[in-house]
C-alpha positions as CSV (number, residue, x, y, z in Angstrom):
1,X,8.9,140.1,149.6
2,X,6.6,142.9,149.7
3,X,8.0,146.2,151.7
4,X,5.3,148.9,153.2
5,X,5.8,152.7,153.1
6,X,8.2,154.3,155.3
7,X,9.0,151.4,156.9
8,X,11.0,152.6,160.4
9,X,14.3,151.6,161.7
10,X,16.1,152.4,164.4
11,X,20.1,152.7,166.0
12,X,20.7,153.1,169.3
13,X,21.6,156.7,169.6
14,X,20.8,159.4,172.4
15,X,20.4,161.8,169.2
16,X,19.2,160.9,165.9
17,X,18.7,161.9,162.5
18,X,16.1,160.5,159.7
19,X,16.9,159.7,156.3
20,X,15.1,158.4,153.5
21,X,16.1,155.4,151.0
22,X,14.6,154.4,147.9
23,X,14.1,150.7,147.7
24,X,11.7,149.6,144.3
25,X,8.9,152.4,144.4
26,X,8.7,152.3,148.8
27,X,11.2,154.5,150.7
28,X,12.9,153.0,153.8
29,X,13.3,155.7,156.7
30,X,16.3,154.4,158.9
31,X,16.9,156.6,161.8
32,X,20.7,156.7,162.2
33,X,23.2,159.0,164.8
34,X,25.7,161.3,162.8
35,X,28.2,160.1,165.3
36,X,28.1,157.4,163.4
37,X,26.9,157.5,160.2
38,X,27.7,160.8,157.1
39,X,25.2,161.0,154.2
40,X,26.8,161.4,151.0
41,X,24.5,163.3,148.7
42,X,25.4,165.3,145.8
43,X,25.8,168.6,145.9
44,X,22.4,169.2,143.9
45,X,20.5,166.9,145.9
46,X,17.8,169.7,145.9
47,X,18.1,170.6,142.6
48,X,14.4,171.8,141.1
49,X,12.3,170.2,138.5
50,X,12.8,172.5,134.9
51,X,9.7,174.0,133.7
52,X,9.3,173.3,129.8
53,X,9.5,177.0,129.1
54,X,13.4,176.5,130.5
55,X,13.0,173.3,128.4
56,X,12.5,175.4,125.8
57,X,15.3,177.9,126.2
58,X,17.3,175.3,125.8
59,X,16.1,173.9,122.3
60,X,16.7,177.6,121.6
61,X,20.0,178.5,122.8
62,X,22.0,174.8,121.6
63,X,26.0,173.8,122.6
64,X,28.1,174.3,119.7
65,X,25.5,173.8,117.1
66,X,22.4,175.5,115.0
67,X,18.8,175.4,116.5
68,X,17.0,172.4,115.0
69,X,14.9,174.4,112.6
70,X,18.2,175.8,111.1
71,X,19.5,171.9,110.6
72,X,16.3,170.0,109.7
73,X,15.2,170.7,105.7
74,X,11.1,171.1,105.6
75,X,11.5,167.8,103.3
76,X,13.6,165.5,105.7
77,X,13.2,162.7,107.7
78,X,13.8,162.6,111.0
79,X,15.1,159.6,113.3
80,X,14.8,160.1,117.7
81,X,16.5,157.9,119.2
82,X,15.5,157.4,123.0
83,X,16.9,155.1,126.1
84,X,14.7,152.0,126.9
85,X,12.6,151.5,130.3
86,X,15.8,150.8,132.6
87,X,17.0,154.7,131.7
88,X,15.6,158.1,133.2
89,X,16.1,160.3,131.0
90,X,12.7,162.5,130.9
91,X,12.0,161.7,127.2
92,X,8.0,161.7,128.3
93,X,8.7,165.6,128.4
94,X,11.2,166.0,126.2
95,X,9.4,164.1,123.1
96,X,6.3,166.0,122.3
97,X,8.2,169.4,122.7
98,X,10.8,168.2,120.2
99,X,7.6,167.1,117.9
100,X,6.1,170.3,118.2
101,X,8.9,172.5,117.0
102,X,9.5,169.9,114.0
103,X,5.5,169.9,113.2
104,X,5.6,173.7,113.3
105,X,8.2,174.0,111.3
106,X,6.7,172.1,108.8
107,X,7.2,168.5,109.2
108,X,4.3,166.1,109.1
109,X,4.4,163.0,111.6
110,X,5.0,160.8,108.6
111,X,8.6,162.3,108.5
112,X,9.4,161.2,112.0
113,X,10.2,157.8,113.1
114,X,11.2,157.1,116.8
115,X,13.6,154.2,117.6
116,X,14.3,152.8,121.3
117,X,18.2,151.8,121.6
118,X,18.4,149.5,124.4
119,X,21.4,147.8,123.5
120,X,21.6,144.4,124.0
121,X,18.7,144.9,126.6
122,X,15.4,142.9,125.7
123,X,12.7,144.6,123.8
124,X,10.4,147.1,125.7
125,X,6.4,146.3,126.4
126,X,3.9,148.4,125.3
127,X,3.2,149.7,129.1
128,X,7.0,150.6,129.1
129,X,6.7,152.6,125.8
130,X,3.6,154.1,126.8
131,X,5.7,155.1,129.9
132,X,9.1,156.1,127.7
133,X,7.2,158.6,125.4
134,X,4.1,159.1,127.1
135,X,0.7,157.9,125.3
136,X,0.7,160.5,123.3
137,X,3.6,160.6,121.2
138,X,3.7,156.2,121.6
139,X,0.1,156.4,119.5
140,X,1.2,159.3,116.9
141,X,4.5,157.4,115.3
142,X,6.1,154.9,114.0
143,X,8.0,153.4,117.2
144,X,11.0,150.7,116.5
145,X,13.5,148.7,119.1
146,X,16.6,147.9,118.3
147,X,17.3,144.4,118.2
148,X,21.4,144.0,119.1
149,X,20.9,140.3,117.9
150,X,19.3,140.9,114.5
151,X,22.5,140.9,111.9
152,X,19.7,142.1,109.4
153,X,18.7,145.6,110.7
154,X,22.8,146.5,110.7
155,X,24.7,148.3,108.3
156,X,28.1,148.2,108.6
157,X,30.5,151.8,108.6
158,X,33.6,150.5,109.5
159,X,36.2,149.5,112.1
160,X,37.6,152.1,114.9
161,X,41.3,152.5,115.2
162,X,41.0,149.9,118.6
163,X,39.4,147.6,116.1
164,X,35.7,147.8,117.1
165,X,33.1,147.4,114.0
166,X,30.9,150.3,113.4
167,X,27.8,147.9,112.8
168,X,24.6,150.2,113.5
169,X,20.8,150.2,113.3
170,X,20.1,150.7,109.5
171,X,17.3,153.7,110.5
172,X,20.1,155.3,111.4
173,X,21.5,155.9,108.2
174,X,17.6,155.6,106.5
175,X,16.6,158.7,107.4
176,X,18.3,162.4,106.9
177,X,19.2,163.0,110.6
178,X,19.1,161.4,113.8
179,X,18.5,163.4,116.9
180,X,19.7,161.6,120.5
181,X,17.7,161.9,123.4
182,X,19.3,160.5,126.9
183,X,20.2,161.2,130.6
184,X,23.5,162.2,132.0
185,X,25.0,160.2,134.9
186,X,27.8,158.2,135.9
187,X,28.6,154.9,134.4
188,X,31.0,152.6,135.5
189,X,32.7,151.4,131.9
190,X,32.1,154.8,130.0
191,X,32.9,157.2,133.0
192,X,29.4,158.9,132.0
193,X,26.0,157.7,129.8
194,X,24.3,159.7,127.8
195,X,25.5,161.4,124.3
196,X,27.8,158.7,122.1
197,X,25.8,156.0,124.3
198,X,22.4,156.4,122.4
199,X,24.6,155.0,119.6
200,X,26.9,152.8,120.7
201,X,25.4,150.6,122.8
202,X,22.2,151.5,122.4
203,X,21.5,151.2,118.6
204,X,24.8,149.1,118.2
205,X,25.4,145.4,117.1
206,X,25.8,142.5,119.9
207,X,29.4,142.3,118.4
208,X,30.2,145.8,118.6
209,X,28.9,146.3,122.1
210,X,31.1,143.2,122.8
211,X,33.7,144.3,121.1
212,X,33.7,147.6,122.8
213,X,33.1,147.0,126.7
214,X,36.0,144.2,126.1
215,X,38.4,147.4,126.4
216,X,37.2,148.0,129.7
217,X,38.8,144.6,130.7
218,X,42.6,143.9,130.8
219,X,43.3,140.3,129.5
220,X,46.4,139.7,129.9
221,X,46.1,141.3,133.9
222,X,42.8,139.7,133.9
223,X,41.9,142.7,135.7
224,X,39.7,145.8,134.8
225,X,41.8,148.0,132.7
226,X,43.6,151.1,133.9
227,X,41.5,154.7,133.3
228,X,38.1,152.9,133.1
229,X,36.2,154.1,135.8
230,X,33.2,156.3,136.8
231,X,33.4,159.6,136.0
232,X,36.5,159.7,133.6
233,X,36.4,160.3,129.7
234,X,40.2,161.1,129.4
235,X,42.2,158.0,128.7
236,X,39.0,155.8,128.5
237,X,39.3,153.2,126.5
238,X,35.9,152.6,126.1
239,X,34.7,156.4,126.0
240,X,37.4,157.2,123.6
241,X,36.3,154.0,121.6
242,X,32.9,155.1,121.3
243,X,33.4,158.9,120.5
244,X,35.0,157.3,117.6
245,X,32.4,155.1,116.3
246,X,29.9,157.9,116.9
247,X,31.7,160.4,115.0
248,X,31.2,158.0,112.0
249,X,27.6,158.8,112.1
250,X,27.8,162.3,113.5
251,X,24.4,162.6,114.8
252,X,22.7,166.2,113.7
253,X,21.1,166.8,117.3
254,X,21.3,165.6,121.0
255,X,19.7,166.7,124.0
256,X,20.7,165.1,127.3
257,X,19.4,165.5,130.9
258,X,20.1,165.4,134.5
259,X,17.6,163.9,136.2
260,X,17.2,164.7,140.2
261,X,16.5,162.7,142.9
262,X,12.7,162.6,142.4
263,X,13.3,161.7,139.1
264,X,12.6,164.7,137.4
265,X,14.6,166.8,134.9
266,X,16.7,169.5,136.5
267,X,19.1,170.2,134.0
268,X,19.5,169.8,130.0
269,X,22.1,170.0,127.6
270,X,21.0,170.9,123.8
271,X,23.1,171.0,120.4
272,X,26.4,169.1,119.4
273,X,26.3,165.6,120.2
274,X,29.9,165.7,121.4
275,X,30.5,169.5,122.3
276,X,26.8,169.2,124.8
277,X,27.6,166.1,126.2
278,X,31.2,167.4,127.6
279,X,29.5,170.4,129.0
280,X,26.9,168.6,131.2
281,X,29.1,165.5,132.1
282,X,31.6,168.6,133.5
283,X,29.0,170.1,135.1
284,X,27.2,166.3,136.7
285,X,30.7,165.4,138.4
286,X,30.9,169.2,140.2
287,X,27.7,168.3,141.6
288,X,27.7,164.7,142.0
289,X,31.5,163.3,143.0
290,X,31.3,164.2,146.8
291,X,34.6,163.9,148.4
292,X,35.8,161.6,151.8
293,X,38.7,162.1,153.4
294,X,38.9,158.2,154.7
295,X,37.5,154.9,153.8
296,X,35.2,153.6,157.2
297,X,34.2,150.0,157.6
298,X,30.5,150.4,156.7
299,X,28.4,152.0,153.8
300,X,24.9,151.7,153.7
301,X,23.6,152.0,149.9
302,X,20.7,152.1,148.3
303,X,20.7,152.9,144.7
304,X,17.9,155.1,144.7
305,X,14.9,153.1,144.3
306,X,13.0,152.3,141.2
307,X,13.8,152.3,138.4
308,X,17.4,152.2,139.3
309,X,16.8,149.2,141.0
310,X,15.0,147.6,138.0
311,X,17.4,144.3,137.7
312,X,20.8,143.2,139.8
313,X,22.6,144.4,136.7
314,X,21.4,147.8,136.8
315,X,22.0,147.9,140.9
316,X,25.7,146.3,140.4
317,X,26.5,150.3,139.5
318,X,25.6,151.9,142.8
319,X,27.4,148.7,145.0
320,X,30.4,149.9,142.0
321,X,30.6,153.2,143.4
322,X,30.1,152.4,147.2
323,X,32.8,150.2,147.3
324,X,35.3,153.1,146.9
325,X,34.1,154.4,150.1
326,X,34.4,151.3,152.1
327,X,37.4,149.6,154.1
328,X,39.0,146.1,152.7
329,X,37.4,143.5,154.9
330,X,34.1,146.2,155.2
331,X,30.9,145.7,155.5
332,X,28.3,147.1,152.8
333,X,24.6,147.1,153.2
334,X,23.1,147.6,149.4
335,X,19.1,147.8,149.1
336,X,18.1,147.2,146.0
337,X,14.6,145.4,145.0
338,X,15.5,143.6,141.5
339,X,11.8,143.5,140.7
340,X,12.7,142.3,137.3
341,X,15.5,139.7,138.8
342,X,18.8,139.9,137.2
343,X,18.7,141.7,134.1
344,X,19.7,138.4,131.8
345,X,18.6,135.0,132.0
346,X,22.2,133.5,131.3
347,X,23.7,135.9,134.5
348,X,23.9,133.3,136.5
349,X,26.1,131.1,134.1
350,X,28.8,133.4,134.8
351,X,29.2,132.5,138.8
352,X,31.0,129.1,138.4
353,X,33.0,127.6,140.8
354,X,36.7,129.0,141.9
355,X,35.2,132.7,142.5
356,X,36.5,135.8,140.5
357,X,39.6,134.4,138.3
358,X,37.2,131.2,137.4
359,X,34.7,134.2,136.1
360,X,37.8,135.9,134.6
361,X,39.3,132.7,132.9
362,X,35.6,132.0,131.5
363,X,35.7,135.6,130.1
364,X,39.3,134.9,128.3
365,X,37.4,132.2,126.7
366,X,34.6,134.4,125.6
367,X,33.8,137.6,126.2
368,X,30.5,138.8,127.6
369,X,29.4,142.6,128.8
370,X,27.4,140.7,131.8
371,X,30.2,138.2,132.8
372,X,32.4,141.3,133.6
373,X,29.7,142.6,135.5
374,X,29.7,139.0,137.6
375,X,32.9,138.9,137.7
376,X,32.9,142.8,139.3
377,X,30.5,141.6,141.9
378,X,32.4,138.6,142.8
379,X,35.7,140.9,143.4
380,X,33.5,142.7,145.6
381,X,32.2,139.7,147.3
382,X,35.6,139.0,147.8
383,X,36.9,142.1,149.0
384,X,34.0,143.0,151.6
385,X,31.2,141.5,153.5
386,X,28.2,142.3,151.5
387,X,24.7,142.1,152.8
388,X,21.8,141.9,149.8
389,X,18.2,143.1,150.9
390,X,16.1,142.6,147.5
391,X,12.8,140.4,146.0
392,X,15.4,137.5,145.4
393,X,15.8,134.0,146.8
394,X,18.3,133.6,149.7
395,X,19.8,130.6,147.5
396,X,20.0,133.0,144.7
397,X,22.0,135.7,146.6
398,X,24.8,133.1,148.3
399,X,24.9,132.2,144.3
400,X,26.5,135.5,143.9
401,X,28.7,134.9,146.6
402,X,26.3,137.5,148.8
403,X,24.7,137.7,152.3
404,X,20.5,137.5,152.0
405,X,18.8,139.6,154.4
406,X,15.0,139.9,154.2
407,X,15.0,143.7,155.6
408,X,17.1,146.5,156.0
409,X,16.6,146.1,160.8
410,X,18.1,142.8,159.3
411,X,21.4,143.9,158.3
412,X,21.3,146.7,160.4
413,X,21.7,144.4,163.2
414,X,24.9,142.3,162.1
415,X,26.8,145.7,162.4
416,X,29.0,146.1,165.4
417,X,29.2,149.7,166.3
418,X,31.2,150.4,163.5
419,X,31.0,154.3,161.8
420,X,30.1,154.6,158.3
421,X,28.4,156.0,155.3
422,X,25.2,156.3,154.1
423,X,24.4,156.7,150.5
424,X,20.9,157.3,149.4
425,X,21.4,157.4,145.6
426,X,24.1,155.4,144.6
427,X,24.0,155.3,140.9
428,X,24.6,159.1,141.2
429,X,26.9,159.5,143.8
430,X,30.6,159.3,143.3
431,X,32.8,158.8,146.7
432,X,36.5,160.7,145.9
433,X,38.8,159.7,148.1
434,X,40.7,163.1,148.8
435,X,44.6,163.2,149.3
C-alpha cells in the first residue's frame, strides 16, 4: 500500500481545524472539529533544532562529571557506543563533534572504535550505518554491531541483586572508556531510553536482556508488574535492574538527546551517565506527559511517522501510551506503516490460540522480550476496538487480533459521532489521567 503526500480527510463539521500525522515518511492531513476531537501534543512540540555551537556548550559544561579532555588520557582508547537504525538519537551530528574534540586533543582515529548496540535487534546495513553516523565518520573507523546471540563477544561481570547476569560486549571492557551516545524518550518497560539502555540492552547478552525485561512481567499474576510503566524510574524493576548492571561498567561519558518532532535534536544532556540521564528524563516528562481530565471513547494515533513506525514492534509503544487515554470498550485508530513488518520473524508465533492468557501461559513456559510485547497487544485487542492502517496484509492484522483498514477515511468512517483524542506523536506523548 503506497500513501501520497498530504493525503486529505474530512469530518463533518461546520468549523474545522487541520492537523498533520506522520505515517512512514508521508504525512496524513485529517481535518477534524475541536468539538470533537483535542490534540495532545507535548508541551515542546515547537521546540527548535540546536545549533552545534549549543552542541558544543554542552560537551563543555557536562552533568556531574569532567569535560572529556579532562577524563580521556592522550594514550587511551576510546569505545562510542550508538543506538541502531530503529533509534533517533542525532548521532549523525553528535559523532564527528565528539571526534573532533578527541582528535584535537590528541587522539588519532586508530584509538577510536565505534560499536552499534542494538540489542537483540538484527544487525544494521551499510545504508543504515551510513545513515547512523553519517558517511563521514562510517568511512573513518572501525564500526562493530553487537551481536546479543554471539556467547563469544561476552564477558561476564557478574549477577545483579534481582539475579540478572551482567554478560556485556567484550569492547566494552577492551578499551579504556566507553562513551554512550542515545536519545531520551519514553519507554514502556524502562519508564525512559536512553543512558543505562546503551548498555543493557543494547550491548547486552540475549540472556541478560531476557533476564531483565522478565521483571517487567508478574508471573505468578500473569500480569505486567506493578511500577513498570512509561515514564517511571522509581520502583522500576527493570530501570532499577539496569542502573545496577550499568554501574558495574560505569561508563566514563554519555551524551543523550531529545529529539523534536521533525526529528531534529532540541535538547542534550552531557556528563555522568547516571547523574545526566536523570536530569533530561526530569525535564522530557515536564514537557512530554500532557494531562486529561477523562478517558473519551476514541483516540486517533499515529506514532509519528518514520522511523518510529519502522516495524509493529517499534509502533506497539505509541498504541501503549494511547490506550491510557481511551475508554474500555473504545475505539483506537493507530497509523503506523511497518515498512519493515514486524520487527521479528518468530512475532507471530506468540499469537496462538485462547487470546492473551494463552500468550501469557506460553511466556511462563519461556520467556521472550517480544512475546510480552504480543501478549500487550492482545490485552489491548481485548480491551478496545482497534483499527490498524499499515503496509500489512489484512490476514496478518486479524492475526493480531486487529481491525485492517487500507486508509485513515477508512476508519474514520466506522466512528459514530463519538468525541475523542488525537495524538500526533505517540511514542512521545504520555496521556496523565488527572485526579
Amino acid at each position: 500500500m503506497s500513501w501520497k503526500q498530504n493525503t486529505k480527510t474530512s469530518l463533518d463539521s461546520p468549523q474545522t481545524q487541520t492537523i498533520l500525522l506522520g505515517y512512514g515518511t508521508a504525512k496524513l492531513r485529517m481535518d477534524f472539529s475541536p468539538e470533537r476531537f483535542s490534540p495532545l501534543m507535548p508541551h515542546d512540540s515547537k521546540a527548535r533544532r540546536l545549533t552545534d555551537a549549543e552542541l558544543g556548550a554542552a560537551l563543555d559544561e557536562p552533568i556531574g562529571a569532567p569535560r572529556l579532555e579532562e577524563i580521556i588520557g592522550k594514550n587511551d582508547r576510546v569505545l562510542m557506543v550508538v543506538p541502531d537504525a530503529t533509534r533517533v538519537a542525532g548521532v549523525e551530528r553528535l559523532a564527528p563533534l565528539i571526534v573532533q574534540r578527541l582528535n584535537e586533543h590528541g587522539l588519532s582515529d586508530s584509538q577510536i572504535e565505534i560499536l552499534i548496540g542494538g540489542g537483540i535487534h538484527r544487525a544494521p546495513t551499510t545504508v543504515e550505518i551510513n545513515r547512523i553516523l553519517g558517511e563521514g565518520v562510517a568511512s573513518r573507523f572501525a564500526v562493530h554491531h553487537h551481536d546479543a546471540n554471539d556467547e563469544s563477544s561476552v564477558v561476564k561481570l557478574g549477577h545483579t541483586t534481582r539475579g540478572t547476569p551482567v554478560e556485556l560486549n567484550r569492547l566494552l571492557l577492551e578499551n579504556d572508556h566507553v562513551v554512550a551516545l542515545g536519545a531520551i524518550t519514553f519507554h514502556y518497560f524502562a519508564g525512559f531510553s536512553g543512558g543505562r539502555k546503551a548498555i543493557l540492552p543494547g550491548c547486552a547478552s540475549a540472556r541478560a536482556i531476557r533476564a531483565n525485561h522478565l521483571l517487567s512481567f508478574d508471573l505468578e499474576r500473569l500480569q505486567k508488574r506493578e511500577g513498570v510503566a512509561s515514564g517511571l524510574l522509581e520502583g522500576n524493576a527493570v530501570h532499577e535492574d539496569m542502573d545496577e548492571a550499568v554501574s558495574m561498567l560505569n561508563p566514563s561519558f554519555l551524551v543523550n538527546t531529545i529529539i523534536n518532532a521533525r526529528n531534529e535534536i532540541s535538547a542534550v544532556y552531557a556528563g555522568h551517565w547516571r547523574e545526566a540521564h536523570r536530569r533530561g528524563c526530569a525535564e522530557y516528562n515536564a514537557a512530554h506527559a500532557v494531562p486529561i481530565n477523562r478517558r473519551r471513547p476514541v483516540v486517533i494515533v499515529s506514532c509519528g511517522g518514520a522511523p518510529r513506525d519502522t516495524n509493529m514492534i517499534q509502533s506497539h509503544k505509541a498504541l501503549e501510551h494511547a490506550a491510557t487515554a481511551l475508554e474500555p470498550g473504545g475505539t483506537m485508530i493507530a497509523l503506523a506503516e511497518c515498512s519493515q513488518g514486524l520487527g521479528r520473524t518468530d512475532f507471530l508465533d506468540w499469537f496462538v490460540p485462547g487470546g492473551s492468557p494463552a500468550t501469557a501461559q506460553k511466556l511462563l513456559q519461556g520467556y521472550q522480550v517480544n512475546g510480552q510485547t504480543a501478549w500487550g497487544l492482545r490485552k489491548k485487542a481485548e480491551t478496545f476496538r482497534i483499527l490498524m492502517v499499515s503496509s500489512f496484509d489484512n490476514e496478518l492484522v486479524r492475526r493480531m487480533g486487529l481491525e485492517p483498514h487500507t486508509s485513515l477515511e477508512s476508519a474514520l468512517a466506522t466512528l459514530d459521532g463519538q468525541d475523542g483524542y488525537i495524538i500526533p506523536n505517540g511514542l512521545t506523548t504520555l496521556p496523565q489521567l488527572m485526579n
